[in-house]
C-alpha positions in Angstrom: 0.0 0.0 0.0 1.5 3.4 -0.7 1.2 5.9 1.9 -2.7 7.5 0.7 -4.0 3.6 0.8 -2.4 2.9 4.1 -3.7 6.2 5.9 -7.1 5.5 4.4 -7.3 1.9 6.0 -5.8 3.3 9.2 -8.6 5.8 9.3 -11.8 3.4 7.8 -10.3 0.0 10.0 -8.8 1.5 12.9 -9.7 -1.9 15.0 -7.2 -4.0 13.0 -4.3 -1.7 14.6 -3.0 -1.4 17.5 -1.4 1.9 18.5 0.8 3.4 21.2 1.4 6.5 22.3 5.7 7.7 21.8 5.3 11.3 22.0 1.6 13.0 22.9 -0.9 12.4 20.5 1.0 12.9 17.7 4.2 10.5 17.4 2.8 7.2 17.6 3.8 3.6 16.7 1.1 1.5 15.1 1.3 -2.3 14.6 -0.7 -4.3 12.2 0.1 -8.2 11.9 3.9 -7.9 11.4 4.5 -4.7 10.4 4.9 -1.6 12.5 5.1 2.2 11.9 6.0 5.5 13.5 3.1 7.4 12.9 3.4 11.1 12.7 0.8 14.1 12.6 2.0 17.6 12.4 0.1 21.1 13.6 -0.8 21.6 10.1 -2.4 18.3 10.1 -0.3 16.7 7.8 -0.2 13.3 8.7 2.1 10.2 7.4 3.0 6.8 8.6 6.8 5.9 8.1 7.8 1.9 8.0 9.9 0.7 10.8 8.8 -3.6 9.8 7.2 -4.4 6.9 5.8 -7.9 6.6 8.8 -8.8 9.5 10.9 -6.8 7.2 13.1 -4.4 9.1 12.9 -1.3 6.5 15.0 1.4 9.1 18.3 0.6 8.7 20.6 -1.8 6.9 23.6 -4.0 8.5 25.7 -0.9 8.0 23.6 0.4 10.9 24.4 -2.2 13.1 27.3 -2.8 14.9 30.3 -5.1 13.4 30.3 -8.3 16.7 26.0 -7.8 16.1 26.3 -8.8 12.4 29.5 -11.4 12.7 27.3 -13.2 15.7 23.8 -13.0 13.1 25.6 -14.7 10.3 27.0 -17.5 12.4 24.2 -18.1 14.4 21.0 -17.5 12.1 22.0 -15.7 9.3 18.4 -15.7 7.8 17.1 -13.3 10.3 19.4 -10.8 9.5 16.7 -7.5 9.3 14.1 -9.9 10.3 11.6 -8.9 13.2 10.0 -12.0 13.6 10.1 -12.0 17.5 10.4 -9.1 19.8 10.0 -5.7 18.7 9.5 -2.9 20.9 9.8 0.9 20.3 9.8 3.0 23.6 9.0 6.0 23.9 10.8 9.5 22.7 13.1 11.5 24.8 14.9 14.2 23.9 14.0 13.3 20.2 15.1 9.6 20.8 12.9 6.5 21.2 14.9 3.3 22.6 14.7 0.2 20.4 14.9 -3.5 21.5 14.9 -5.9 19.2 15.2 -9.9 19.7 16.8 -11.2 16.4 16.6 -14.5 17.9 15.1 -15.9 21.1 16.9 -18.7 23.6 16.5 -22.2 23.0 13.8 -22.1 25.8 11.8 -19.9 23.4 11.1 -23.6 21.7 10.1 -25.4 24.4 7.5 -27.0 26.4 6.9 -26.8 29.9 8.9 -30.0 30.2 11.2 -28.8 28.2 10.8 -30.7 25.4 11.6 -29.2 21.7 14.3 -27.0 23.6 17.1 -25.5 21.1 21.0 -24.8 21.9 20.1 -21.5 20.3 21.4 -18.2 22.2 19.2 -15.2 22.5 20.8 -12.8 20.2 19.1 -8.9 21.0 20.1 -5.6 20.0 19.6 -2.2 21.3 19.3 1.2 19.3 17.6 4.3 19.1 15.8 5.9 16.6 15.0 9.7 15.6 11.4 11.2 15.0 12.2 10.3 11.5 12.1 6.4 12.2 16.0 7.2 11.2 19.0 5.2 13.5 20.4 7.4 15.4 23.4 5.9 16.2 24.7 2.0 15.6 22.5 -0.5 16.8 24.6 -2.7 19.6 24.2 -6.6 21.0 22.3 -6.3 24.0 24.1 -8.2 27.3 
């Protein structure tokens, strides 16, 4: 959907989204199966909706935006969910122009698993951290969280 269709169906289906609050009432971030956006209206009331996940699809940054040990660890580990945002995916909220991101590239082995434990993985919980501008721009190399 370009950006008219996807403000339309924000506005006509508003109970297939879930929204949150970042900044007031106008900086928020709106989820919708697995894609999320930073949602912006200005005083004008200009309004657009800028893609942070797209279809699990990380669309803010590239792996030049991440940090060096963050990328070397994703392609040894699971290098197909390099920019993916198939598990945890939070934005915080802004301060000072900054919103905190946490992002879990891959869960524990527990993640897997029953409450016996069975289906358990040897996988290690890969997560990074970052922060992101008003823009939905990194601000700053997104890091391996420990």
């Amino acid at each position: 959907m370009n950006q008219d269709e996807l403000l339309r169906h924000f506005d006509t289906h508003p109970k297939e989204y879930d929204t949150r609050q970042l900044m007031g009432r106008d900086v928020l971030i709106v989820t919708r199966d697995k894609s999320q956006w930073l949602y912006h209206a200005d005083k004008e009331g200009k309004r657009r909706m800028i893609p942070l996940v797209e279809d699990g699809q990380v669309m803010f940054l590239t792996e030049n935006d991440i940090e060096e040990r963050a990328v070397r660890l994703i392609k040894k580990e699971c290098p197909g969910l390099m920019l993916k945002a198939r598990f945890r995916f939070w934005v915080f909220p802004f301060k000072d122009g900054r919103a905190a991101v946490e992002w879990t590239v891959q869960p524990d082995g527990c993640y897997y698993g029953d409450s016996d434990g069975f289906g358990m993985t040897d996988d290690v919980e890969i997560s990074l951290h970052g922060y992101i501008d008003t823009e939905g721009r990194p601000a700053g190399k997104f890091v391996l969280r420990d």
